[in-house]
DRENZANU-948128 format. One record per residue: residue number from 1; x, y, z of N, C-alpha, C in turn. Coordinates in nm, 3 decimals. Layout:
NUM|X|Y|Z|X|Y|Z|X|Y|Z
...
REM end
This chain:
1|9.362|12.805|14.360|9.476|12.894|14.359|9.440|13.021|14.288
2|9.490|13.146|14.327|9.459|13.256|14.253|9.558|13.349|14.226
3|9.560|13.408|14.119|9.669|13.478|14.083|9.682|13.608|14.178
4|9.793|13.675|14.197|9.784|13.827|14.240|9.872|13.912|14.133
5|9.859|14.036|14.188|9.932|14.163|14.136|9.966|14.244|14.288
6|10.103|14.273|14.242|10.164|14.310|14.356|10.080|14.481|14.377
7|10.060|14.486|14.484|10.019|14.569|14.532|10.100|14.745|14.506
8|9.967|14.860|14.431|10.002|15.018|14.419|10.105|15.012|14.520
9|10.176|15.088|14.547|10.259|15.171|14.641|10.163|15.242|14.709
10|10.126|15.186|14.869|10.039|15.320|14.956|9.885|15.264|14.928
11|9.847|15.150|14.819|9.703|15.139|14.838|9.720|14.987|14.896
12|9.567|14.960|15.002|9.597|14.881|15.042|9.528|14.758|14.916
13|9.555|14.678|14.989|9.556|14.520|14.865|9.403|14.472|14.956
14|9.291|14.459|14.880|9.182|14.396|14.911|9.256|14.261|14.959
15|9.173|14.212|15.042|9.191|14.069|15.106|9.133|13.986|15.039
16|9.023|14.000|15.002|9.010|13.845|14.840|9.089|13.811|14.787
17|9.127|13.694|14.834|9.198|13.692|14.695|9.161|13.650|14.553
18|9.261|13.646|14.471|9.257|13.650|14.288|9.370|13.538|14.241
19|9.287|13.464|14.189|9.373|13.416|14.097|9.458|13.460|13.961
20|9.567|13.496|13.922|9.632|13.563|13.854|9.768|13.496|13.809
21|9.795|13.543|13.705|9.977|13.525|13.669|10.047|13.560|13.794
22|10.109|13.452|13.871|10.212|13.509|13.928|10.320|13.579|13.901
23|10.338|13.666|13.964|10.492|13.803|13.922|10.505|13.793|13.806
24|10.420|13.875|13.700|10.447|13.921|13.572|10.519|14.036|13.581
25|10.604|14.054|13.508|10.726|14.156|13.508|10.711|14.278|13.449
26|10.750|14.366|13.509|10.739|14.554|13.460|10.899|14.619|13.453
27|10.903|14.758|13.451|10.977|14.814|13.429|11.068|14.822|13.549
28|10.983|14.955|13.652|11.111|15.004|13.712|11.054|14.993|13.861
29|10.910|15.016|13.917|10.836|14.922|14.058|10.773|14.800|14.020
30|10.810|14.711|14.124|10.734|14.606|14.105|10.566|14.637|14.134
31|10.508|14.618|14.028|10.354|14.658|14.082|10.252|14.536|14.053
32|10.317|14.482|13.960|10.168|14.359|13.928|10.260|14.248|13.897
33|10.137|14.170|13.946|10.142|14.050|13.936|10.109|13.924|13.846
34|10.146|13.818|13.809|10.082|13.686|13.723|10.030|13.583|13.804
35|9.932|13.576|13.898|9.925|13.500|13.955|9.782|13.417|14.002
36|9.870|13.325|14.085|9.742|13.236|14.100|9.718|13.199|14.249
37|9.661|13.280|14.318|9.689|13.248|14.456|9.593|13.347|14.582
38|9.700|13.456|14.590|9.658|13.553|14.693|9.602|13.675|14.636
39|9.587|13.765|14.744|9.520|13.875|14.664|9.562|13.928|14.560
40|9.508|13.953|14.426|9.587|14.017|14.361|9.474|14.091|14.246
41|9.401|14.206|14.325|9.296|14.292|14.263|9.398|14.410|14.258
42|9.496|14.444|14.303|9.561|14.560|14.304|9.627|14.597|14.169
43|9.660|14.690|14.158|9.740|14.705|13.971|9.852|14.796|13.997
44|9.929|14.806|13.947|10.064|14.903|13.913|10.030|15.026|13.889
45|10.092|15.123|13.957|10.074|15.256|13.915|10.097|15.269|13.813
46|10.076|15.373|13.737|10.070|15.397|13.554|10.252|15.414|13.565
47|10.336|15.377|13.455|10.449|15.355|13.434|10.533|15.249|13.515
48|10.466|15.207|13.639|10.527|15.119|13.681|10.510|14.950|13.660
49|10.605|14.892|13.687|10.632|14.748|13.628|10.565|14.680|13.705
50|10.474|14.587|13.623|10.418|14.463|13.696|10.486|14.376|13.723
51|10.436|14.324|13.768|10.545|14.186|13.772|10.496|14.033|13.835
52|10.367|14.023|13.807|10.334|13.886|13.801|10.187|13.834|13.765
53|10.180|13.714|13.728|10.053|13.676|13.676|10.071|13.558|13.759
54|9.955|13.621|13.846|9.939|13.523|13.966|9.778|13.398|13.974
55|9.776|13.322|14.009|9.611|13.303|14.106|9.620|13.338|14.236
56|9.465|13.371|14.245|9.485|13.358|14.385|9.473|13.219|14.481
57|9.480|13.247|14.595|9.436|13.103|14.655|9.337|13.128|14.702
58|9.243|13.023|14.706|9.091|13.024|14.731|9.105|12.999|14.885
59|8.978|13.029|14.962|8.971|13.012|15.127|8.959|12.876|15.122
60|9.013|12.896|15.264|9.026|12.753|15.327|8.865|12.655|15.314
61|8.907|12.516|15.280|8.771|12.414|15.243|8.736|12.405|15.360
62|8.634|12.313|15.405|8.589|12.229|15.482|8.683|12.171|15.595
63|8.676|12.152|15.697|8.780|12.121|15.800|8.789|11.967|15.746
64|8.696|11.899|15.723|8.709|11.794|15.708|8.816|11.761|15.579
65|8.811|11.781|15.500|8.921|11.820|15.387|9.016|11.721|15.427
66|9.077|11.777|15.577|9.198|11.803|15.615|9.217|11.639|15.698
67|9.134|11.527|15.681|9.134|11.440|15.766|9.221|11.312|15.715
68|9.294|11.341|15.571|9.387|11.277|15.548|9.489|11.367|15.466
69|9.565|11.284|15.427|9.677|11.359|15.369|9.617|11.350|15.164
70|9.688|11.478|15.126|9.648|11.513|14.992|9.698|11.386|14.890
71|9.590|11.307|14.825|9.609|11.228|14.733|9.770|11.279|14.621
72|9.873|11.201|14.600|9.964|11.251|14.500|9.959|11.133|14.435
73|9.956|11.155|14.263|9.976|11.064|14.172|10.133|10.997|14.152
74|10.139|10.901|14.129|10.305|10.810|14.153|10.355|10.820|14.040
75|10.319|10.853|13.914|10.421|10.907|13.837|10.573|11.029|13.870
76|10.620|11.050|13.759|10.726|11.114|13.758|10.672|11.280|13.797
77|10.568|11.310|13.755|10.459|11.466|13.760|10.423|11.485|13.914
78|10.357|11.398|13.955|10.322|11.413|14.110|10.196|11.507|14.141
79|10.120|11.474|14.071|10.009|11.566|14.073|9.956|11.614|14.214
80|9.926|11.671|14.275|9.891|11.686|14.395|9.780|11.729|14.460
81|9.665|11.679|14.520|9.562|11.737|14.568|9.590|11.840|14.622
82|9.517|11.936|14.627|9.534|12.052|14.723|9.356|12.098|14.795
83|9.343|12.042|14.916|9.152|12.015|14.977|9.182|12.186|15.027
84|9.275|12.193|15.033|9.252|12.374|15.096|9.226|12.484|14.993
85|9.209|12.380|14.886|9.211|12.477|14.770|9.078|12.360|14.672
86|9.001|12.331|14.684|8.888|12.263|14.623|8.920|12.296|14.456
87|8.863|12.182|14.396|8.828|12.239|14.265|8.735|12.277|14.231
88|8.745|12.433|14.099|8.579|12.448|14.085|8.533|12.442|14.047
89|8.535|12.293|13.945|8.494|12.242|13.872|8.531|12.084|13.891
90|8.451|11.948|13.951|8.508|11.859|13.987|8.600|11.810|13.826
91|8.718|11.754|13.875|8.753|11.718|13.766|8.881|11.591|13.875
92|8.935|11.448|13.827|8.980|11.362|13.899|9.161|11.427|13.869
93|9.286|11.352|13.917|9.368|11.404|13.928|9.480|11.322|13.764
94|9.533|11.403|13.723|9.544|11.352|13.558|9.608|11.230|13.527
95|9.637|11.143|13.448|9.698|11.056|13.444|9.850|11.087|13.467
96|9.937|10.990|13.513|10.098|11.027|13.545|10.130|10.866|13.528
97|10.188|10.874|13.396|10.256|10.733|13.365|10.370|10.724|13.408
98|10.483|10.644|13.353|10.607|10.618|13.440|10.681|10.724|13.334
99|10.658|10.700|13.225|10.706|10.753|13.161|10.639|10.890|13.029
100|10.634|10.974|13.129|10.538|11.111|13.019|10.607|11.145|12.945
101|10.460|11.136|12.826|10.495|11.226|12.673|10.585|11.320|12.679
102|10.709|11.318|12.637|10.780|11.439|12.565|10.840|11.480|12.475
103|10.768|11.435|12.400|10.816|11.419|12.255|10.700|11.481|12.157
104|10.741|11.570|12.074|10.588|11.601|11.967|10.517|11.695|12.022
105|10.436|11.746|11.934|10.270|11.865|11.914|10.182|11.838|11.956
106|10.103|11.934|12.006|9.898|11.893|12.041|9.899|11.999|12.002
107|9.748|12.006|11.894|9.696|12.106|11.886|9.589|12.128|11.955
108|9.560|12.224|12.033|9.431|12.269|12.064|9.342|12.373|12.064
109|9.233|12.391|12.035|9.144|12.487|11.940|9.052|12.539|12.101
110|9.101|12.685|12.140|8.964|12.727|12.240|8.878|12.839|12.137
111|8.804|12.763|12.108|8.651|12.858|12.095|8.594|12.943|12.156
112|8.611|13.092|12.115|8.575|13.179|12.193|8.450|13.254|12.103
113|8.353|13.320|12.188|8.294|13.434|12.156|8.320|13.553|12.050
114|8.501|13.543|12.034|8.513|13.639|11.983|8.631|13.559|11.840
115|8.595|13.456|11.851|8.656|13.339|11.758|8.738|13.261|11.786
116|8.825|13.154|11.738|8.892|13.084|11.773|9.062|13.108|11.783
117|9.091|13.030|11.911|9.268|13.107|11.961|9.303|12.969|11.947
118|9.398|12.924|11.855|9.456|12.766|11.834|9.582|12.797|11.911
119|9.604|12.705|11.956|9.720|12.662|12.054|9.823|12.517|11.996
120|9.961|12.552|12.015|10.008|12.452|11.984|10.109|12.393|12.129
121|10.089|12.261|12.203|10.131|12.239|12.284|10.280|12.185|12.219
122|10.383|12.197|12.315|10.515|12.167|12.289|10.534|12.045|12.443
123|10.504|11.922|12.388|10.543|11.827|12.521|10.731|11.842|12.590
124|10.815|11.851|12.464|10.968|11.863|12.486|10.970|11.962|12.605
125|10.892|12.081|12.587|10.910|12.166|12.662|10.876|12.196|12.844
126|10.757|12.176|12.837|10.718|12.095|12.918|10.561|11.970|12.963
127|10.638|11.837|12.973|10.582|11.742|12.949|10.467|11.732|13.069
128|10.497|11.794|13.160|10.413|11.750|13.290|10.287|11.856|13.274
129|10.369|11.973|13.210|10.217|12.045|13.235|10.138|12.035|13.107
130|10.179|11.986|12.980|10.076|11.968|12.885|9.969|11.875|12.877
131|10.029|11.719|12.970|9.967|11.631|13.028|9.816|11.694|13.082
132|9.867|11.750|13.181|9.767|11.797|13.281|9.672|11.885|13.196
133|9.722|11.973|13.103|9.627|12.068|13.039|9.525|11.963|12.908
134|9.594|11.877|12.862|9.530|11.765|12.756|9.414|11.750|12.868
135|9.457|11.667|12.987|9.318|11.631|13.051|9.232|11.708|13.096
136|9.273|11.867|13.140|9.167|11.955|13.179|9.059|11.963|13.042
137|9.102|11.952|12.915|9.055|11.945|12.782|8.938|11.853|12.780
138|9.023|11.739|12.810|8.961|11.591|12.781|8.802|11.612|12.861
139|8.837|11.636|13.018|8.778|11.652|13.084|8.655|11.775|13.113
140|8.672|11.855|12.977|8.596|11.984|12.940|8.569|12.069|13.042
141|8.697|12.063|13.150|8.682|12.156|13.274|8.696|12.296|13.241
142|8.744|12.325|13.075|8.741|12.460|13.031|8.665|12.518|12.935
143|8.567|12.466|12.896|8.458|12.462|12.806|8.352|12.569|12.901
144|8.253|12.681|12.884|8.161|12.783|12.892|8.243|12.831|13.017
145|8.393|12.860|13.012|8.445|12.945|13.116|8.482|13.111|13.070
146|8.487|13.184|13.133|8.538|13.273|13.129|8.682|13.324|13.141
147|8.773|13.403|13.087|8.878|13.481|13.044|8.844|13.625|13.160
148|8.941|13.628|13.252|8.878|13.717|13.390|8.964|13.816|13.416
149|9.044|13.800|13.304|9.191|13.863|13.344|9.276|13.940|13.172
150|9.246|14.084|13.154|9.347|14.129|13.093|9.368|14.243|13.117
151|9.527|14.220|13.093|9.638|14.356|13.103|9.675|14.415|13.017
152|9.747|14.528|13.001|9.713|14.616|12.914|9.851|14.761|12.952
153|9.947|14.649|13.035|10.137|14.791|13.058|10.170|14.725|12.970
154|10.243|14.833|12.964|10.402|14.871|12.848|10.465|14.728|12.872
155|10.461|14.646|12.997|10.536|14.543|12.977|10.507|14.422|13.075
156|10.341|14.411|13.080|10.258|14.323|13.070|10.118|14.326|12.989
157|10.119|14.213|12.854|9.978|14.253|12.793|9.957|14.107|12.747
158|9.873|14.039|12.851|9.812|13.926|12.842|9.676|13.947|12.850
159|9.638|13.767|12.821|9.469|13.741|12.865|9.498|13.645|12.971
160|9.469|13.650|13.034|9.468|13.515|13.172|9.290|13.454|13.187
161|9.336|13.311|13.132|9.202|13.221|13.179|9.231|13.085|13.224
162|9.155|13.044|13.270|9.149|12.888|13.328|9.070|12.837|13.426
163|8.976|12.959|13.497|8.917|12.965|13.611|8.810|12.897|13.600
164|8.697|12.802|13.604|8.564|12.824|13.598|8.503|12.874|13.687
165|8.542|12.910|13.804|8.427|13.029|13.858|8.442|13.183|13.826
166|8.568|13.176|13.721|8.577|13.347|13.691|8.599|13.432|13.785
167|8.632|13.412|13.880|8.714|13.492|13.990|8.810|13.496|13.999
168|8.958|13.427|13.952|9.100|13.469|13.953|9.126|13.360|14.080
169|8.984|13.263|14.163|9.048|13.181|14.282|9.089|13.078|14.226
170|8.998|13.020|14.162|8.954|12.880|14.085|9.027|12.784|14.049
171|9.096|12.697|14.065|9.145|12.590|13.974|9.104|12.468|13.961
172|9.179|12.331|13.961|9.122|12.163|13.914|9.147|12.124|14.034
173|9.157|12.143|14.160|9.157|12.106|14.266|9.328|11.979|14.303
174|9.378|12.073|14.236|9.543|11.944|14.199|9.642|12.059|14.202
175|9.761|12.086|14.201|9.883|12.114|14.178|9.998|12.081|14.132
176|10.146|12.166|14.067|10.222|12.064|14.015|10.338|12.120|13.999
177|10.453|12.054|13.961|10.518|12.162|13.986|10.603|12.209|13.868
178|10.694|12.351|13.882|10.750|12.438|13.781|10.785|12.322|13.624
179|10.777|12.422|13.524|10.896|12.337|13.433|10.911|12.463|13.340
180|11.011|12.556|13.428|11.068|12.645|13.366|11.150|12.693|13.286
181|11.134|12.837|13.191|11.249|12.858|13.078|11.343|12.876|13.108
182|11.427|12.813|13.045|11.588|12.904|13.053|11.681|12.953|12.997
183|11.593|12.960|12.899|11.660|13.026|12.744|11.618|13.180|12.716
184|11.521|13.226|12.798|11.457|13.345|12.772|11.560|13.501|12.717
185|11.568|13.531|12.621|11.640|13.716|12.627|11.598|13.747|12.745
186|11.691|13.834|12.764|11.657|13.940|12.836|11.597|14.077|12.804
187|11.485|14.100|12.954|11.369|14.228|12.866|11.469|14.382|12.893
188|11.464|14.449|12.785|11.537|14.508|12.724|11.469|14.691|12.822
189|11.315|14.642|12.891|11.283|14.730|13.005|11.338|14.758|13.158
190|11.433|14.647|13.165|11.460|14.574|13.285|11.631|14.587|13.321
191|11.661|14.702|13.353|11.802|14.710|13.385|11.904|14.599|13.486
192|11.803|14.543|13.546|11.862|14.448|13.624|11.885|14.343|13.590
193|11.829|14.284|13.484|11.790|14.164|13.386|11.767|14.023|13.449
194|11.685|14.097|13.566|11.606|13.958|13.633|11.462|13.939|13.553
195|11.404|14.020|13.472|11.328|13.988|13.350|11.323|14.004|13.208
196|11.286|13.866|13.177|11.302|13.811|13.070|11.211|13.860|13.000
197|11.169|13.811|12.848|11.104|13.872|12.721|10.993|13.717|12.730
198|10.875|13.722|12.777|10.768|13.663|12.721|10.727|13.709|12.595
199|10.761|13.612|12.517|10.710|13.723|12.337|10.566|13.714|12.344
200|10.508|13.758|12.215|10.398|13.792|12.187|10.365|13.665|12.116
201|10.304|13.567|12.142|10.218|13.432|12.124|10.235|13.354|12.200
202|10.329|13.375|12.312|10.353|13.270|12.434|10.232|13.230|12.510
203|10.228|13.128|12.527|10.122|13.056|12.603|10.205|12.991|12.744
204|10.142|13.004|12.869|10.229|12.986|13.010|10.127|12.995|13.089
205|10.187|12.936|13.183|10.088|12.910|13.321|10.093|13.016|13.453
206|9.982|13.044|13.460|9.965|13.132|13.606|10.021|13.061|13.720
207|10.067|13.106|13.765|10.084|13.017|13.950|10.028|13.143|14.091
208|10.043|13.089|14.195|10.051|13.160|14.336|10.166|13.093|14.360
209|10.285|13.099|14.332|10.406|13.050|14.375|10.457|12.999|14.310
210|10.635|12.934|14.372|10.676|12.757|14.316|10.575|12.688|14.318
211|10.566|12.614|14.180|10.543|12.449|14.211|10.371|12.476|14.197
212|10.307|12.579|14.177|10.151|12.584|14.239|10.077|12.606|14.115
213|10.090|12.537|14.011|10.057|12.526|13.867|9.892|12.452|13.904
214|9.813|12.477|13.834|9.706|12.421|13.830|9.625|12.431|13.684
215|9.512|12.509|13.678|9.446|12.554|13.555|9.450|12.655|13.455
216|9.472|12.768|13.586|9.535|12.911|13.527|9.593|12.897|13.438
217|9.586|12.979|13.288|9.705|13.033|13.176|9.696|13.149|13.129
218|9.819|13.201|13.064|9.781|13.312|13.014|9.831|13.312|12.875
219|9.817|13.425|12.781|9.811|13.433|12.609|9.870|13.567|12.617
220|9.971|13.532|12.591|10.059|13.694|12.539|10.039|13.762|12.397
221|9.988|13.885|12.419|9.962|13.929|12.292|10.058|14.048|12.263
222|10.140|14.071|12.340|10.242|14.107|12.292|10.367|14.119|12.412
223|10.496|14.185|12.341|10.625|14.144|12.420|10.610|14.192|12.580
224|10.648|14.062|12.662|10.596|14.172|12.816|10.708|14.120|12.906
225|10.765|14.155|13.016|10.854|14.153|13.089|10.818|14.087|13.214
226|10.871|13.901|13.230|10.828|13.888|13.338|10.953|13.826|13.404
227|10.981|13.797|13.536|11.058|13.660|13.592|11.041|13.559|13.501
228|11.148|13.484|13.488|11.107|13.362|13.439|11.057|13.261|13.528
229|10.968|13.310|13.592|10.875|13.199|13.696|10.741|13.123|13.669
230|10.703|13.149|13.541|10.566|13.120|13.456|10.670|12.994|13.363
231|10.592|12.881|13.367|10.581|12.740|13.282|10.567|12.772|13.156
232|10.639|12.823|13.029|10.566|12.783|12.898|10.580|12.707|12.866
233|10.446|12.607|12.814|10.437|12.537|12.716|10.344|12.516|12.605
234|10.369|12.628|12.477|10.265|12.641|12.372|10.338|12.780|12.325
235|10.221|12.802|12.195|10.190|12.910|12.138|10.119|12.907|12.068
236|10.034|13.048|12.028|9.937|13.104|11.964|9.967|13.111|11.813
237|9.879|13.041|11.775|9.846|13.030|11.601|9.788|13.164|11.578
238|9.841|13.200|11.451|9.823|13.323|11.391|9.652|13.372|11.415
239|9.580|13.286|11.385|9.421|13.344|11.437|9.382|13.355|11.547
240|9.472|13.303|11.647|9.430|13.286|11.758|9.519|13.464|11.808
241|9.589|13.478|11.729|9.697|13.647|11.788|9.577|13.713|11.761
242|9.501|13.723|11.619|9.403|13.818|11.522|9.314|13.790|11.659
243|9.214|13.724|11.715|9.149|13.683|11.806|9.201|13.789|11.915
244|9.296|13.777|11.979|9.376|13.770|12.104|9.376|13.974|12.047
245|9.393|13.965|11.954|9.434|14.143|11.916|9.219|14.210|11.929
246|9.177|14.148|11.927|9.035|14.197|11.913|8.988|14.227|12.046
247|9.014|14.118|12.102|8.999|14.141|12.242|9.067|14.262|12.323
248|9.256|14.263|12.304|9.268|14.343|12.387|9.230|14.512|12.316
249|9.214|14.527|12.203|9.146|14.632|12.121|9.111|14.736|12.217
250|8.931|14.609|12.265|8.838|14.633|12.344|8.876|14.726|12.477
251|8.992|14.643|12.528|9.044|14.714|12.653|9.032|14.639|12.766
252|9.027|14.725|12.900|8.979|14.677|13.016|8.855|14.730|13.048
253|8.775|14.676|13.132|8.631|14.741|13.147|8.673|14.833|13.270
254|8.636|14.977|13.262|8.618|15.053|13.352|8.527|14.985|13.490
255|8.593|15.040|13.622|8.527|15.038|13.702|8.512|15.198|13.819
256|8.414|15.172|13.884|8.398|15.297|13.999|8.522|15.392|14.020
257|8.599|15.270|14.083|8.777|15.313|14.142|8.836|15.334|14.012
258|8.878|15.306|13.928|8.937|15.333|13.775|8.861|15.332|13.702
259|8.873|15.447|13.611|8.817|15.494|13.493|8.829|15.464|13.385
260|8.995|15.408|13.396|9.079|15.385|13.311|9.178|15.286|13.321
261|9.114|15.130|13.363|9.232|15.043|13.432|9.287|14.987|13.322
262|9.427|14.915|13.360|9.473|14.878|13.271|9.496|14.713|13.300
263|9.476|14.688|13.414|9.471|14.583|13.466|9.307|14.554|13.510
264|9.206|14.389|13.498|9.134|14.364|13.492|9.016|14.260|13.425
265|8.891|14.327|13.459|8.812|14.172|13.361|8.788|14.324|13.222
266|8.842|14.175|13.127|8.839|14.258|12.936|8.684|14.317|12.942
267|8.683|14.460|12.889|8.586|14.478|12.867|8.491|14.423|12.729
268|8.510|14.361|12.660|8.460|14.248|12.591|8.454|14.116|12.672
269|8.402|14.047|12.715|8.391|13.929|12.802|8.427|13.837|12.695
270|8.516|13.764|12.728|8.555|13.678|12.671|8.565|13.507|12.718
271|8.443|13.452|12.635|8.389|13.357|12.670|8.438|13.245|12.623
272|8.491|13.083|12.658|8.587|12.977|12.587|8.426|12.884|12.642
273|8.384|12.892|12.475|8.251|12.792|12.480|8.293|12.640|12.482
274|8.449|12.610|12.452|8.462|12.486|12.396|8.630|12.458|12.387
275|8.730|12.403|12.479|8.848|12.358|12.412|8.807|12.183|12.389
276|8.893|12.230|12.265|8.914|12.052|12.163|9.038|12.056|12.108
277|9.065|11.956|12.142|9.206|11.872|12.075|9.163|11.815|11.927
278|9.320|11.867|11.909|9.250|11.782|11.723|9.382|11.692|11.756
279|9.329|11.579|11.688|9.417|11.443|11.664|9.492|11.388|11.568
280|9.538|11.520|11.496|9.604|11.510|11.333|9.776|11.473|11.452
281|9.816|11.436|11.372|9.968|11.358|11.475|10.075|11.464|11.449
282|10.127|11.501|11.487|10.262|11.620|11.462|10.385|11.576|11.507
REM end
C-alpha cells in the first residue's frame, strides 16, 4: 500500500505510486496527502492545504497470487492478506485472539541514526492496530528501514515510516481496518471543520483508504490539520519530539523539480536501525 498527496492544481500526478499518509489535512486547497496507496509524489502548492498521509499501492503481484482467495485471520481484527499488494518484507499475518488486548501501555523504543523516538502504545485506543504494530516489532520487519517521508506546511509536519523498501509502496503484505478518533478539536486552519488538530507527538497510521492500514506510520512533530481518517494509537516521548525536532530542522532534501520542497525524503536520512519493546508492565 502507498501513501499519496493529492495532486498541485494543473501538475500532473506521476503514475508511481507512493506510499503515504492518507489525506493529511491543510488549509484552504486540498493539496497533499497521508497516504498509503496511490500516487502520491505530488505536493501542495505553497499556502495550500494538504490533506493526506497516504501509501501508495504497490503494482499488481504475480497473476498467480490471485488463485485463491486472501487468507483473513478469525479473530475480532481480521487481518487480511492483500497478494495484490505483496509484502516487502516477508513477515506471517499477526496473531488475532478472540479476545484483543485493550487494556494498558507498550512501550516502544525506534532507534534511529539520529537517536532514539520512544513511543507509547495506547491498546484502549486502538487495540487492533497496536496488536499488529507489537508484531511488526516482534517480527523486526522495521529494524534497518528507512523514514521516506517528511513534511514540512503550516498544517502538515510529520515523519512518515514503515516501508522497508523506502518507497512510500511497501507494507506487511496484510491489511486492517480503521479504529478512528472522535474526540479530535477542531483545526482552527480549517473553516469548514472537517479537519481536526493532530497535535504535536501523535503517533497514527498511514492508509490508501478505509480500512487499508498496514505498516505505514507517521510522528507528528507539530500541530497539523488532517481528516480524522488516520488510526491513532500512541505518542511520542519527550526524546523522541527532541529526535523528531532534529530531523525536521534538517528539512526536506532538495530535488531537480524543487529547490525548495516541502514535501518529501528528509534531507537527513533517517534510518530505524532497531524497534524494541520494553517489557516493564504499565
Amino acid at each position: 500500500m502507498s501513501s499519496e498527496l493529492e495532486p498541485r492544481p494543473g501538475v500532473a500526478t506521476p503514475r508511481r505510486s507512493v506510499r503515504a499518509l492518507t489525506r493529511l489535512a491543510g488549509v484552504t486547497v486540498l493539496a497533499g496527502a497521508l497516504v498509503v496507496g496511490a500516487s502520491a509524489t505530488a505536493v501542495a502548492a505553497p499556502g495550500a492545504s494538504v490533506d493526506a498521509v497516504t501509501a501508495s499501492a504497490a503494482p499488481p503481484a504475480a497473476a498467480d497470487a490471485a488463485t485463491r482467495p486472501p487468507r483473513t485471520t478469525h479473530g475480532p481484527c481480521a487481518y487480511t492478506e492483500t497478494p495484490d499488494e505483496p509484502a516487502a518484507r516477508p513477515v506471517p499475518l499477526p496473531p488475532d485472539p478472540r479476545r484483543t488486548p485493550d487494556r494498558g501501555t507498550v512501550r516502544v523504543t525506534l532507534s534511529t541514526n539520529h537517536g532514539p523516538i520512544g513511543l507509547t502504545l495506547d491498546r484502549a485506543t486502538a487495540p487492533c492496530t497496536v496488536q499488529s504494530f507489537l508484531h511488526l516489532v516482534r517480527k523486526r520487519f522495521y529494524d534497518r528501514t528507512m523514514c521516506h517521508r517528511l513534511t514540512a506546511y503550516p498544517t502538515l509536519s510529520v515523519l512518515q515510516c514503515g516501508d522497508p523498501s523506502g518507497t512510500g509502496e511497501g507494507g506487511p503484505g496484510y491489511r486492517y481496518r480503521d479504529e478512528l478518533p472522535t474526540d479530535l478539536p477542531p483545526a482552527p486552519t480549517d473553516p469548514t471543520g472537517e479537519r481536526k488538530v493532530y497535535a504535536r507527538g501523535v503517533l497514527a497510521m498511514a492508509n490508501a483508504g478505509p480500512d487499508t492500514n498496514g505498516s505505514q506510520f507517521f510522528l507528528v512533530y507539530a500541530n497539523s490539520a488532517l481528516r480524522p481518517n488516520y488510526t491513532i494509537f500512541g505518542e511520542i516521548d519527550a526524546a523522541g519530539l527532541a529526535t523528531l525536532d532534529r530531523i525536521a530542522a534538517g528539512g526536506v532534501a532538495p530535488t531537480a523539480e524543487d529547490p525548495a520542497p516541502v514535501d518529501g525524503a528528509p534531507a537527513l536520512p533517517v534510518d530505524i536501525r532497531r524497534a524494541v519493546r520494553s517489557h516493564h508492565h504499565h
